[in-house]
Backbone as ProteinMPNN parsed JSONL, in Angstrom:
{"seq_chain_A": "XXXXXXXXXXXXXXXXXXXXXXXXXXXXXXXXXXXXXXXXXXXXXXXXXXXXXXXXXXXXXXXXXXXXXXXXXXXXXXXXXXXXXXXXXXXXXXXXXXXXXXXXXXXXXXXXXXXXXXXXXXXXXXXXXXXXXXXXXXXXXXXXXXXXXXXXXXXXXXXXXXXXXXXXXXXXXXXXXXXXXXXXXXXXXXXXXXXXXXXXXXXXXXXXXXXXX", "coords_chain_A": {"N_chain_A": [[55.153, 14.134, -32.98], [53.412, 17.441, -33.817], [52.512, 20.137, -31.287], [50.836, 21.564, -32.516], [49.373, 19.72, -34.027], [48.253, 18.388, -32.439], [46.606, 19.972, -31.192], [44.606, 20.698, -33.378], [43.475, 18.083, -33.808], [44.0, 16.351, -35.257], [45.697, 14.018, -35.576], [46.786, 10.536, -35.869], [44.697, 8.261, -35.037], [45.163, 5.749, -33.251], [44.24, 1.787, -33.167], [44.495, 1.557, -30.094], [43.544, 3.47, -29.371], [41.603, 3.712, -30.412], [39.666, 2.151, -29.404], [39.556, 2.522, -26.743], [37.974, 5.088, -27.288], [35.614, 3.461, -28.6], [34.336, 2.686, -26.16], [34.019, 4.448, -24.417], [31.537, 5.656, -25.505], [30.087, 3.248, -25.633], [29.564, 3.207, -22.808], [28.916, 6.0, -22.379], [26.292, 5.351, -23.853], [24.684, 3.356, -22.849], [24.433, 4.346, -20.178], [22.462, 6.732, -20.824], [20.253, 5.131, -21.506], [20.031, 3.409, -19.345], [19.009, 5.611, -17.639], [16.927, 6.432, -18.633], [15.214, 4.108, -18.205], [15.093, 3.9, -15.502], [15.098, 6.5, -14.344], [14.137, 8.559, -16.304], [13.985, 11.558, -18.113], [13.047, 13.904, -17.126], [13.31, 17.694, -16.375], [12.745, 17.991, -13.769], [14.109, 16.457, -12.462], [16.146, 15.207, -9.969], [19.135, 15.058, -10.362], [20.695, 11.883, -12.446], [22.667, 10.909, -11.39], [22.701, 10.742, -8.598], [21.219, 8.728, -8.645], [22.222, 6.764, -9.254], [23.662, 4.89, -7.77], [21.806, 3.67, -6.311], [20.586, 2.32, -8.62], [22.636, 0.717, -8.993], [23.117, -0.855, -6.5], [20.216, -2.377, -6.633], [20.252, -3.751, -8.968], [22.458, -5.569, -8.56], [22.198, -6.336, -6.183], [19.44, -6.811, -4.873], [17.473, -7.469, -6.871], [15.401, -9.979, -8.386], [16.038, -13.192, -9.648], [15.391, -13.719, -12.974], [13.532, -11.687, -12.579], [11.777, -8.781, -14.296], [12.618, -4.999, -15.202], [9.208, -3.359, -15.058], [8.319, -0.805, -14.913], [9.644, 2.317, -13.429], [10.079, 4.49, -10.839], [11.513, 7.937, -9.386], [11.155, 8.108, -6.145], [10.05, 9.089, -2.56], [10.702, 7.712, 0.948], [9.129, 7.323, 4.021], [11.228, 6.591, 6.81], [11.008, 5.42, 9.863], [12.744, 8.108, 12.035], [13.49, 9.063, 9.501], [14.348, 10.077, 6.01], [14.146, 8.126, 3.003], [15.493, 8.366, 0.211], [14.295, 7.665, -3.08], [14.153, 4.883, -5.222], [11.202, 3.901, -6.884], [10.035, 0.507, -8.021], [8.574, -0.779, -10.584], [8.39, -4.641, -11.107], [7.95, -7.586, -12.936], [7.333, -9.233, -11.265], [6.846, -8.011, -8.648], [6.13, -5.172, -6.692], [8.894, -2.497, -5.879], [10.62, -0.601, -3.249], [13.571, 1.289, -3.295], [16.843, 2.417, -2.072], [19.942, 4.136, -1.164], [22.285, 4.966, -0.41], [25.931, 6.409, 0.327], [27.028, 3.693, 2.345], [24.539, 3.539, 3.814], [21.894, 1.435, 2.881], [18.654, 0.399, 1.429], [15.56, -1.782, 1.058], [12.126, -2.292, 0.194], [9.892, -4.79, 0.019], [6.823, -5.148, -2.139], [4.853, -7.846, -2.925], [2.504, -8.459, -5.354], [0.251, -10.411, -5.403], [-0.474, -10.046, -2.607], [-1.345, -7.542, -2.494], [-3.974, -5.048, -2.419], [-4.582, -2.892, -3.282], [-3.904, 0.3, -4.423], [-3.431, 3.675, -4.444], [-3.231, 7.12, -4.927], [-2.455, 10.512, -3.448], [-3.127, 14.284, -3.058], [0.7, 15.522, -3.208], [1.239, 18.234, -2.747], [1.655, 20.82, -5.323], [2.367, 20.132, -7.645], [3.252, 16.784, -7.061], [2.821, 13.698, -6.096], [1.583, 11.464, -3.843], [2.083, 8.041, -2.896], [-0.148, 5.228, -2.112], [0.114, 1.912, -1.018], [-1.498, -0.685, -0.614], [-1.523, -3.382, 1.511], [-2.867, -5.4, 3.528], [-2.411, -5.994, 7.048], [-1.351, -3.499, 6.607], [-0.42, -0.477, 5.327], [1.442, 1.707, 3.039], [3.067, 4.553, 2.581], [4.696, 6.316, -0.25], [6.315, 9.429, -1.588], [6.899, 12.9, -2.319], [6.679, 12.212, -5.73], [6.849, 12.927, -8.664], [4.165, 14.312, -10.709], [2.983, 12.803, -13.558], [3.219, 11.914, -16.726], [5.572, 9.449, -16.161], [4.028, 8.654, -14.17], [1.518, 8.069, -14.004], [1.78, 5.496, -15.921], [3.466, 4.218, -14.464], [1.217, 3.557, -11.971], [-0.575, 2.302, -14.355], [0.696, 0.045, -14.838], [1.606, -0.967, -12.654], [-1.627, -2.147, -11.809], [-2.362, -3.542, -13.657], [-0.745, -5.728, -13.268], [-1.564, -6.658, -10.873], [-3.904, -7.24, -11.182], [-3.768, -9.524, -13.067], [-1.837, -11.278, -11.132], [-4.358, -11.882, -9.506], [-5.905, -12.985, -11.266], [-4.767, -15.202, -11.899], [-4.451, -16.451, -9.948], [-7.067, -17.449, -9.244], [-7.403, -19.181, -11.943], [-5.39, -21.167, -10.32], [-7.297, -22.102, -8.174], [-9.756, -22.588, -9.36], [-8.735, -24.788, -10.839], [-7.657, -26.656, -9.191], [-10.315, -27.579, -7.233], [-11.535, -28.405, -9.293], [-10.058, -30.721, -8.898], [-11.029, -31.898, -6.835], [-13.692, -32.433, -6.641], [-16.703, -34.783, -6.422], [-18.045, -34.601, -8.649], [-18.417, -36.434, -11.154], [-19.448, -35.918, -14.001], [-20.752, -33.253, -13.501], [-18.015, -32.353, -13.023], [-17.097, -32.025, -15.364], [-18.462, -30.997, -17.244], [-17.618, -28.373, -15.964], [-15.211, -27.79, -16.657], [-14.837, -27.839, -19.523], [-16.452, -25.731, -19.77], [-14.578, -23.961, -18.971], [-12.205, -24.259, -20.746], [-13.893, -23.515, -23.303], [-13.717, -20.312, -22.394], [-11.181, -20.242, -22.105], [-9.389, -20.298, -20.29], [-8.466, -22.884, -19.199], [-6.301, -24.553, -21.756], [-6.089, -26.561, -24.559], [-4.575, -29.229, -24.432], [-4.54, -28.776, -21.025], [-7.363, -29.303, -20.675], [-7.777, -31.875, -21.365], [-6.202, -33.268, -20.227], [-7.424, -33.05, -17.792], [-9.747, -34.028, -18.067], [-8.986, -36.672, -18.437], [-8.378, -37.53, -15.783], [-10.833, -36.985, -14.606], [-12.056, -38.707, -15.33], [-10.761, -40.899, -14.556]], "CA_chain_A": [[53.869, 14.752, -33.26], [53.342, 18.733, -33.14], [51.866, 20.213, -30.159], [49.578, 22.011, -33.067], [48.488, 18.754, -34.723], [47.133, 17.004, -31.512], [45.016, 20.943, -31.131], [43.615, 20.335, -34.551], [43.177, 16.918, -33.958], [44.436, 15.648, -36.768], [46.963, 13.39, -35.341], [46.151, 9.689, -36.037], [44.023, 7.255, -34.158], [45.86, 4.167, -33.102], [43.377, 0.585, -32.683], [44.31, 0.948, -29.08], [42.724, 4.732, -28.998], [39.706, 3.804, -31.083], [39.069, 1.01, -28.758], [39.062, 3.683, -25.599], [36.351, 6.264, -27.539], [34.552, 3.048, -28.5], [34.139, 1.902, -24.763], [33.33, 5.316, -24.035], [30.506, 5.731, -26.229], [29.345, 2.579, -25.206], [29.287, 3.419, -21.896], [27.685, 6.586, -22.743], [24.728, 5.033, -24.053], [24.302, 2.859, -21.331], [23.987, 5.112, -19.257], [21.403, 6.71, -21.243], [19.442, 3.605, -21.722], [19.673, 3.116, -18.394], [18.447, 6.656, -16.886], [15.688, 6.241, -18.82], [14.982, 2.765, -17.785], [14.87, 4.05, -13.902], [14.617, 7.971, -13.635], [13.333, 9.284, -16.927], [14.53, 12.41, -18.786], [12.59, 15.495, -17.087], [14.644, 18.507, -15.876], [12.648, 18.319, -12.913], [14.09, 15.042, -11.434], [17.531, 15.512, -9.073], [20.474, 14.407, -11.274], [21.053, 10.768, -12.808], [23.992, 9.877, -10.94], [22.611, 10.94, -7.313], [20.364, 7.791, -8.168], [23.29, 5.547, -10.134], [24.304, 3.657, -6.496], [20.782, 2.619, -5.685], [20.348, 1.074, -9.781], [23.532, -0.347, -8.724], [22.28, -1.885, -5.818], [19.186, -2.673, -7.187], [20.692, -4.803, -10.292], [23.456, -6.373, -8.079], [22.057, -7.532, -4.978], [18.031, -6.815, -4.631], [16.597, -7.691, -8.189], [15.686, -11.541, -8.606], [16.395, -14.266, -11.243], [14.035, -13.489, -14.006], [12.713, -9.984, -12.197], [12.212, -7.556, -15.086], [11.67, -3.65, -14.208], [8.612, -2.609, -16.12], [8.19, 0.965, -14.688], [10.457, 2.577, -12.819], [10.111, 6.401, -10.83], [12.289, 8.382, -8.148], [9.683, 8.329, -4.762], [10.528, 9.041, -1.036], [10.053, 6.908, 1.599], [9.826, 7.885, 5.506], [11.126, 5.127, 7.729], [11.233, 5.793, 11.086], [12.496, 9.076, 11.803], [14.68, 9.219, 8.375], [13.458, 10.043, 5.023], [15.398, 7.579, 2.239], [15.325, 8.885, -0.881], [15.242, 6.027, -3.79], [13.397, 4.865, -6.598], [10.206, 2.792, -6.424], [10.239, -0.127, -9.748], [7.513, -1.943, -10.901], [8.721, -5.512, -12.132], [6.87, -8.188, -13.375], [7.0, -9.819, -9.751], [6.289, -6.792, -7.148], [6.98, -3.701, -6.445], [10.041, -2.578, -4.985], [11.496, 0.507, -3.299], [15.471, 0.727, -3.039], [17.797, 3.434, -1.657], [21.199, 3.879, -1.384], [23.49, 6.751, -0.224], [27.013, 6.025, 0.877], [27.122, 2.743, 3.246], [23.337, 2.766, 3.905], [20.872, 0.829, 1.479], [17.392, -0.262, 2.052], [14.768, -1.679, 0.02], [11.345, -2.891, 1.023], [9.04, -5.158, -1.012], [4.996, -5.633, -2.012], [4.051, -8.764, -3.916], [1.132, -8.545, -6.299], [-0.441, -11.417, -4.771], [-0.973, -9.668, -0.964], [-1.531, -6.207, -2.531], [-5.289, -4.987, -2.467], [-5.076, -1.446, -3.775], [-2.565, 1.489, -5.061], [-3.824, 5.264, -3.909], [-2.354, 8.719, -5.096], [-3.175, 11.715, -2.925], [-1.771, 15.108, -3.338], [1.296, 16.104, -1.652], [2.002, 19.845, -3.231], [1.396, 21.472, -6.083], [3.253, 18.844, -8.854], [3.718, 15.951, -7.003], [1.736, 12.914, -5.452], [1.984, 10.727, -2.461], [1.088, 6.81, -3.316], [-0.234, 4.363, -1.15], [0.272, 1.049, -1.168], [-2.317, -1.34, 0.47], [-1.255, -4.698, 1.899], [-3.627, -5.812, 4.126], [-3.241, -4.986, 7.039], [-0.464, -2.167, 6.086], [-0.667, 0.688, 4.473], [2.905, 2.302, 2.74], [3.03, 5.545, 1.662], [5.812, 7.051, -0.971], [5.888, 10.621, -1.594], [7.686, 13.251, -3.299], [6.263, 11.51, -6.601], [6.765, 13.69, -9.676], [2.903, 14.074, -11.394], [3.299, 13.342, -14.534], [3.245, 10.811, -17.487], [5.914, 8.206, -15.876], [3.718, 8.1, -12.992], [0.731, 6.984, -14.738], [2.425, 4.609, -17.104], [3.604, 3.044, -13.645], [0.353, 2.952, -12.365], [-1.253, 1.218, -14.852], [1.489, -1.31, -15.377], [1.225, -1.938, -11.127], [-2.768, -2.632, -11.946], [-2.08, -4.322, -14.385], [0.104, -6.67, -12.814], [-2.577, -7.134, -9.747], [-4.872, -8.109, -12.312], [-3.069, -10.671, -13.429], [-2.489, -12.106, -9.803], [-5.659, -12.093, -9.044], [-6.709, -14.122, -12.195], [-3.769, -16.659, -12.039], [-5.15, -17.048, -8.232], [-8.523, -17.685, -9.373], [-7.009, -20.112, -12.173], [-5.373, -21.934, -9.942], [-8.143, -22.387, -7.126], [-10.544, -23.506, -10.365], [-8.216, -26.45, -10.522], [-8.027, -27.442, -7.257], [-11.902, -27.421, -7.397], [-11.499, -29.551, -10.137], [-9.339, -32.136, -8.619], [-11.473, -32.333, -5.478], [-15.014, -32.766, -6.562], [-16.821, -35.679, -6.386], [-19.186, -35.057, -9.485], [-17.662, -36.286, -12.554], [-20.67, -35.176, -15.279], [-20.47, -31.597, -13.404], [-16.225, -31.672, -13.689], [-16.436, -32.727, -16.956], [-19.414, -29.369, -17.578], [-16.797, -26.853, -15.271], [-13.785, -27.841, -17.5], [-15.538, -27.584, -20.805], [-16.369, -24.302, -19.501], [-13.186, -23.206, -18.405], [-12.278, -24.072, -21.922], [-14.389, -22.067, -23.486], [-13.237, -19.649, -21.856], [-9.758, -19.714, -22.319], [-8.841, -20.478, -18.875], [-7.959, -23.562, -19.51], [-5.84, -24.644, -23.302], [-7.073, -28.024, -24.917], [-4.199, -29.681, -23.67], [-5.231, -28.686, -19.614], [-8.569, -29.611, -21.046], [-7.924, -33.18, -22.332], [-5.57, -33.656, -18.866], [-7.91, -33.192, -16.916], [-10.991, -35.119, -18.177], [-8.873, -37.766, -17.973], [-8.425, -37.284, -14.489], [-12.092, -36.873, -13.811], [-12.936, -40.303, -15.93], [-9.587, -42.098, -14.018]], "C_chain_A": [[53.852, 16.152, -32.644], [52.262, 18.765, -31.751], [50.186, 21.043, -30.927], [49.206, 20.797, -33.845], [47.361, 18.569, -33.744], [45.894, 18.4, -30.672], [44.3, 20.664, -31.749], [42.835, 19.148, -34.692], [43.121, 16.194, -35.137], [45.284, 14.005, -37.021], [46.112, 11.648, -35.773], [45.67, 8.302, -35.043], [44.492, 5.943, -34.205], [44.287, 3.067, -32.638], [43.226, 1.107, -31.055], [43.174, 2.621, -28.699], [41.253, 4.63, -29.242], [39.132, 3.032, -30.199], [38.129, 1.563, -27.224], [37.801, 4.743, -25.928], [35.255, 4.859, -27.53], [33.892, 2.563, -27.266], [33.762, 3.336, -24.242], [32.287, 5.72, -24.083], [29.722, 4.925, -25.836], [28.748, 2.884, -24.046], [28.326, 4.69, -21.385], [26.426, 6.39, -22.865], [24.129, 4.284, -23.157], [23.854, 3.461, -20.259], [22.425, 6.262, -19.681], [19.99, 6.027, -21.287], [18.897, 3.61, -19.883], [19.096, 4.156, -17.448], [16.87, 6.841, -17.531], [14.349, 5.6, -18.401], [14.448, 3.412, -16.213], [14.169, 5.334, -13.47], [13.84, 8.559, -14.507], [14.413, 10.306, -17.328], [14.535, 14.032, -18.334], [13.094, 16.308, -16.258], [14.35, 18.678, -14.45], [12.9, 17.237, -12.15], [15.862, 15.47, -11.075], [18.417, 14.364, -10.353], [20.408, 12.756, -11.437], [21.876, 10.057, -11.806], [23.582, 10.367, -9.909], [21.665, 9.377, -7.31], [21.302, 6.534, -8.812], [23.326, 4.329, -8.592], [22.959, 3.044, -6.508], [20.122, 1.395, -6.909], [21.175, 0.271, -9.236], [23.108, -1.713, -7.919], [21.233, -2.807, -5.625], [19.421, -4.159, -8.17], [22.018, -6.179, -9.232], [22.719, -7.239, -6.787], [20.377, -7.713, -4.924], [17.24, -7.216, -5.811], [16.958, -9.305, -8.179], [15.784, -12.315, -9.731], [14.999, -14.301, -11.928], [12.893, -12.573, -13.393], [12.905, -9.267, -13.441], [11.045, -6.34, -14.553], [11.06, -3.74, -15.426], [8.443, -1.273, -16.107], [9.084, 1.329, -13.365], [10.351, 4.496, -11.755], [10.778, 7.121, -9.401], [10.62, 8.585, -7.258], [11.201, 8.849, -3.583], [10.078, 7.921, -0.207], [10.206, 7.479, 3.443], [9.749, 6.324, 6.267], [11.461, 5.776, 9.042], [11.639, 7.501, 10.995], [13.834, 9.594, 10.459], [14.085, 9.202, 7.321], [14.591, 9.128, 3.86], [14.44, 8.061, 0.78], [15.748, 7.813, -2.669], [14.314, 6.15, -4.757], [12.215, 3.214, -6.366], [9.94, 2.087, -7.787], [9.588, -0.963, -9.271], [8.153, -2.702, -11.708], [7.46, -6.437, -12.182], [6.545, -9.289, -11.98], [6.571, -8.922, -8.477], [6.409, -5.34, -7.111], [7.506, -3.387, -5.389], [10.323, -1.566, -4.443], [12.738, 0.419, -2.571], [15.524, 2.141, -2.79], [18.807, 2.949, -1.045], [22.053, 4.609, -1.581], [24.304, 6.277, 0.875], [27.087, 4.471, 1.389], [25.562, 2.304, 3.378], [22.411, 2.625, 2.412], [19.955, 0.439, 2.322], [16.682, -0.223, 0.844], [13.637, -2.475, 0.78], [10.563, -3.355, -0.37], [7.702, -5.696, -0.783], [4.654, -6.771, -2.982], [2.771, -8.602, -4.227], [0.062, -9.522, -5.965], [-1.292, -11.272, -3.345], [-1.246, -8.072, -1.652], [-3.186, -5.569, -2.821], [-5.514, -3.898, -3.215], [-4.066, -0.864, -3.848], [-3.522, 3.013, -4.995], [-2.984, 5.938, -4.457], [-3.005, 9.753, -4.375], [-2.162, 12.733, -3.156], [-1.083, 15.531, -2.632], [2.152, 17.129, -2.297], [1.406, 19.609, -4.62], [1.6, 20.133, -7.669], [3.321, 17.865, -8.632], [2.395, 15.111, -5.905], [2.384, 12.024, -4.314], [1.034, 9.064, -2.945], [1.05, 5.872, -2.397], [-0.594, 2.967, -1.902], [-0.631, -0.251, -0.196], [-2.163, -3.206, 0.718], [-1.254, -5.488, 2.894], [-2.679, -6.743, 5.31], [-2.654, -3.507, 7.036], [-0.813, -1.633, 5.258], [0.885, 1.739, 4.294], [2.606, 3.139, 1.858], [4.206, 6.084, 0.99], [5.546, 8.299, -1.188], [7.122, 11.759, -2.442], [8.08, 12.986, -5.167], [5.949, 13.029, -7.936], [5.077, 13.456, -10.593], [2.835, 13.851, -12.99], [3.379, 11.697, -15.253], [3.649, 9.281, -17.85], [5.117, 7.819, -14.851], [2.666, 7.101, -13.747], [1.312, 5.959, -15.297], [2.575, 3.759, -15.319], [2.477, 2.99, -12.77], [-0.441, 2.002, -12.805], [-0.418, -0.316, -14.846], [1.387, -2.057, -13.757], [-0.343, -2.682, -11.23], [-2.5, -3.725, -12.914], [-1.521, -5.943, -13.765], [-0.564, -7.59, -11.325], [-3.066, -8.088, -10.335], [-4.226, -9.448, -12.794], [-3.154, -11.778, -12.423], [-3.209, -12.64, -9.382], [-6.102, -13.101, -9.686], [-6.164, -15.247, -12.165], [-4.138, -17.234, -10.586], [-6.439, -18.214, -8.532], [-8.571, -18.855, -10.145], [-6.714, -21.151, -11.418], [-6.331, -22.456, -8.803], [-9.464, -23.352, -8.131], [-9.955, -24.935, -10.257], [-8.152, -27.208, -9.527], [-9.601, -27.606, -6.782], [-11.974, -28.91, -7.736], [-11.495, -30.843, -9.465], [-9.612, -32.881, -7.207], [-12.545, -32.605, -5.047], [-15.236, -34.37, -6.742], [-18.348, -36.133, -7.397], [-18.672, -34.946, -10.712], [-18.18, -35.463, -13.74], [-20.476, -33.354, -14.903], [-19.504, -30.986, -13.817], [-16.51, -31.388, -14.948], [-17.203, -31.4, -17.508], [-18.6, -28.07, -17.568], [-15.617, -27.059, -16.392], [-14.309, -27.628, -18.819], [-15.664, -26.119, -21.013], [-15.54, -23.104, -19.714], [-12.222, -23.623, -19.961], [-12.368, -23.49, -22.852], [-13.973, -21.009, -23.554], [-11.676, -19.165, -22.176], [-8.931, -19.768, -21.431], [-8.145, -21.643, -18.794], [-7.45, -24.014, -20.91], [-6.238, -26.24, -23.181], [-6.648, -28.888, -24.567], [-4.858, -30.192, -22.052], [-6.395, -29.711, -19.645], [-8.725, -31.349, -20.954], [-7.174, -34.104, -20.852], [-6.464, -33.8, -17.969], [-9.391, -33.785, -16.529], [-10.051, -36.687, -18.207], [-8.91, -38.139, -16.672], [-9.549, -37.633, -13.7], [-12.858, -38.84, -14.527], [-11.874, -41.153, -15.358], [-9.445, -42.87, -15.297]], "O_chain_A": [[54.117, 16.351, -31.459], [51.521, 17.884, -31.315], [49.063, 21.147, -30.433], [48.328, 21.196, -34.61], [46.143, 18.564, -33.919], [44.9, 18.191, -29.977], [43.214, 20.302, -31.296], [41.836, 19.03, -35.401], [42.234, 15.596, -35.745], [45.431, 13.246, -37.979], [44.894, 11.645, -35.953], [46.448, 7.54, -34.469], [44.236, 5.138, -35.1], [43.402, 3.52, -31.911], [42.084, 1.14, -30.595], [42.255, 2.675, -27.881], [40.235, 5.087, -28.723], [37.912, 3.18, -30.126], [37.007, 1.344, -26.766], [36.932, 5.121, -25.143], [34.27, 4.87, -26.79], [32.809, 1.997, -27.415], [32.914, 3.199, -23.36], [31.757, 6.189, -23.076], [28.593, 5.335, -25.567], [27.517, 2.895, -24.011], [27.441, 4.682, -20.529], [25.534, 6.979, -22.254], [23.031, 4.599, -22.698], [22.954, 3.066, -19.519], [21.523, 6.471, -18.87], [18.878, 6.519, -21.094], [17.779, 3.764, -19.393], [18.652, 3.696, -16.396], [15.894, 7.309, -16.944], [13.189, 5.991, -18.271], [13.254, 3.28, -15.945], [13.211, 5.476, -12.71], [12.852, 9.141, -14.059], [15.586, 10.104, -17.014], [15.258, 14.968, -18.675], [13.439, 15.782, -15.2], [15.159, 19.266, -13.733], [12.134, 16.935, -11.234], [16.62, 15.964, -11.909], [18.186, 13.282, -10.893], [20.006, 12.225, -10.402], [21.776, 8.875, -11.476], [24.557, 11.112, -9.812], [21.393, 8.857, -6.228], [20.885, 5.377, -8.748], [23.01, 3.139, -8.611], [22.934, 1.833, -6.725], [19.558, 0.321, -6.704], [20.787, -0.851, -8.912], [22.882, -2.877, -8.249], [21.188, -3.734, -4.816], [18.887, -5.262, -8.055], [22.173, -7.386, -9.424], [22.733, -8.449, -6.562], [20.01, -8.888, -4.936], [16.044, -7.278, -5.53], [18.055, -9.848, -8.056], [15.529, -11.816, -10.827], [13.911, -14.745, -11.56], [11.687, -12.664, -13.62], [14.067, -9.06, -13.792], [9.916, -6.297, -14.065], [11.594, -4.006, -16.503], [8.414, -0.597, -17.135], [9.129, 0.577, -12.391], [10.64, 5.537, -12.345], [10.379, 6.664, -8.33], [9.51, 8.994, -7.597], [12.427, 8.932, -3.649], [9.149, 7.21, -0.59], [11.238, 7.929, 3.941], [8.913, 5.424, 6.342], [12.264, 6.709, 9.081], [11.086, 8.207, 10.152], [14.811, 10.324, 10.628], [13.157, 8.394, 7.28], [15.782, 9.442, 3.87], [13.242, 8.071, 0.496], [16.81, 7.45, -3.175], [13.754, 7.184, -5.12], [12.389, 2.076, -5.929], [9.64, 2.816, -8.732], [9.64, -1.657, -8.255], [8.589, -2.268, -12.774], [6.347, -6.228, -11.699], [5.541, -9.996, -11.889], [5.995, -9.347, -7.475], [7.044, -4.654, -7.912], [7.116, -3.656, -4.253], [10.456, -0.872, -5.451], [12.984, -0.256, -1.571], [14.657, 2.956, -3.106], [18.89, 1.849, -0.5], [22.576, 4.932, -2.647], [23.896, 5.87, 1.963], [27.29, 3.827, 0.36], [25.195, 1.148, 3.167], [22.292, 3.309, 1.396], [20.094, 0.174, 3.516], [16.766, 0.587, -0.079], [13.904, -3.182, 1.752], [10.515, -2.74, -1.436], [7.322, -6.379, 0.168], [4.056, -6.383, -3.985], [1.916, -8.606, -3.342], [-1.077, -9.273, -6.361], [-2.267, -11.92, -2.965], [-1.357, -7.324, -0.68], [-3.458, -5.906, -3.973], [-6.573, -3.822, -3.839], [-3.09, -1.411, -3.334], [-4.406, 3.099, -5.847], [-1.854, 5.46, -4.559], [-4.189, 9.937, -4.658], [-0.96, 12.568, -3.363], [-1.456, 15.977, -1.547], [3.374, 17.066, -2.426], [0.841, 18.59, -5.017], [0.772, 19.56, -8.377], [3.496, 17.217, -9.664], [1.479, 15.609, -5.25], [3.582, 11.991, -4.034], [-0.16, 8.94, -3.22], [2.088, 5.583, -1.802], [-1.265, 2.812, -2.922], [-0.206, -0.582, 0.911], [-2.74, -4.053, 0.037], [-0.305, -6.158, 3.301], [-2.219, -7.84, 4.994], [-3.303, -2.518, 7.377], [-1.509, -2.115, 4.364], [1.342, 2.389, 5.235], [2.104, 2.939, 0.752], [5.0, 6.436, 1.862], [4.353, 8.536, -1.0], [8.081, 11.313, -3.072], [9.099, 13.307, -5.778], [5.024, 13.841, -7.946], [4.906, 12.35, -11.105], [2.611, 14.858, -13.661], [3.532, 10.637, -14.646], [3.28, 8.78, -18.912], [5.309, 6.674, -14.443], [2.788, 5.907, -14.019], [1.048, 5.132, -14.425], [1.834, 2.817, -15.037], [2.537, 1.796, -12.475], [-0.952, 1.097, -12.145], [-0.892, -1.452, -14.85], [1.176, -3.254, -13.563], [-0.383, -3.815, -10.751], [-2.501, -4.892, -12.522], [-2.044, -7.04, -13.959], [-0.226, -8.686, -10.877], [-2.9, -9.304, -10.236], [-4.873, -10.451, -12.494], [-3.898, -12.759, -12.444], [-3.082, -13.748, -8.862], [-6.626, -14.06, -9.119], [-6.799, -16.285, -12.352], [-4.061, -18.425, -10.282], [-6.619, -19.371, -8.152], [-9.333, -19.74, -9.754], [-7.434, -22.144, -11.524], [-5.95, -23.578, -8.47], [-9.967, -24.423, -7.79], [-10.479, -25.935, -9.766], [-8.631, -28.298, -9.215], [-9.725, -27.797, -5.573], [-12.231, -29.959, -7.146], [-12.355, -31.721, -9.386], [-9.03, -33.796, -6.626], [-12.842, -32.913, -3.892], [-14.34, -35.14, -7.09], [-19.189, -37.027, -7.305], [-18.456, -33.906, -11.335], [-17.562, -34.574, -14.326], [-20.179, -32.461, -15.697], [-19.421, -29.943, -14.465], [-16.054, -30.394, -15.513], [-16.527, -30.696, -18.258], [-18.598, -27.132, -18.365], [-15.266, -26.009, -16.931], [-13.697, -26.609, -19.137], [-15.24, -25.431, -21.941], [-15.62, -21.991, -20.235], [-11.286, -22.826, -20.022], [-11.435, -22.927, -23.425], [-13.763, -20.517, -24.663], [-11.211, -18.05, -22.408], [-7.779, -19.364, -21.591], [-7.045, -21.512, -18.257], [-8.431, -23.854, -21.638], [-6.558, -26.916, -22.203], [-7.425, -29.773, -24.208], [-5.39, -31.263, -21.763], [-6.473, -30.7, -18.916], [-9.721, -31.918, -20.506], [-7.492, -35.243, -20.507], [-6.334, -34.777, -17.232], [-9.978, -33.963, -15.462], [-10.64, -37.74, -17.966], [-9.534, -39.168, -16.41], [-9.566, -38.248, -12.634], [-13.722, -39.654, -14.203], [-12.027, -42.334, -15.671], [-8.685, -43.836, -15.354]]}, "name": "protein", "num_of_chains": 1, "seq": "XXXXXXXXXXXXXXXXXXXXXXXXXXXXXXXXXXXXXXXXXXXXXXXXXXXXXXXXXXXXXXXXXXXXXXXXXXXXXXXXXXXXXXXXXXXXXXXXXXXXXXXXXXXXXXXXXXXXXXXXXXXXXXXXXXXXXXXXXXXXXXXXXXXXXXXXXXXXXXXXXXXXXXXXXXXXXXXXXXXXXXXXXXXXXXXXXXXXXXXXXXXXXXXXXXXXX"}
């Protein structure tokens, strides 16, 4: 093969070559996919791959069986006298923040269940500082880009309170239930809770038996 074919690129693609671009490509997009997934796109966020180790770490050792991220956004964090620089991800179980440069990693976590409140104050011109309230702590992140992923994560952390809160409240209804000692009333509150939607007709039908033994 000339040394001017394989300029032109003309020369011909063996299985085992096509196999190498296609694993490239793949890997390409992956990585795409996945900077999206964590950091986002905007020119004002520090490079992709200064935050690759802490996804790493994130997906390999700190993310749990059936955790999915829903929002994802580079924060700061100050711990003692050291600032770690990481990415704070809302999944559908807590919110997390990870870092992860060279040897050291750290990640600290807030369950939705102990969390009372979510704050933004401003810290500069572009960027916000968010607090995290988890009674009786208070965790602030900072260095928080202002801007359209923040909201989005945000709402999806409220969101996800909300939820908590109601599946709390669900289950404390039942336990109500299963501890009164006025059947005609159960049998009123569950009907209710019915209604409602709180309980499905199933629940419903379970648990008047319950109250009639």
């Amino acid at each position: 093969m000339s040394f001017f074919k394989k300029i032109m690129g003309t020369f011909e693609k063996t299985p085992e070559r096509q196999a190498v671009i296609d694993a490239k490509e793949r890997t390409k997009q992956e990585n795409i996919q996945q900077r999206e997934k964590y950091v986002g796109t905007s020119l004002y966020r520090m490079n992709y791959a200064f935050y690759k180790p802490t996804i790493h770490y994130f997906e390999s050792t700190v993310q749990l069986a059936n955790e999915i991220v829903l929002s994802s956004l580079p924060a700061e964090y100050d711990f003692g006298n050291s600032e770690k620089k990481g990415l704070l991800i809302a999944t559908n179980m807590r919110v997390v923040f990870v870092a992860k440069k060279g040897i050291s990693q750290f990640y600290k976590s807030h369950y939705y269940n102990y969390m009372e409140g979510i704050f933004l104050a401003s810290d500069g011109i572009a960027q916000k500082e968010l607090t995290i309230h988890t009674p009786p702590l208070r965790t602030t992140f900072d260095d928080i880009l202002n801007d359209d992923r923040l909201k989005k994560f945000i709402d999806v952390v409220q969101k996800q309170m909300q939820d908590s809160k109601d599946n709390r409240r669900m289950t404390n209804d039942k336990k109500k239930l299963s501890t009164s000692v006025d059947p005609y009333g159960d049998l009123e509150k569950i009907a209710n809770l019915r209604d409602k939607g709180i309980l499905t007709e199933e629940e419903f039908l379970e648990e008047k038996k319950k109250i009639l033994g």
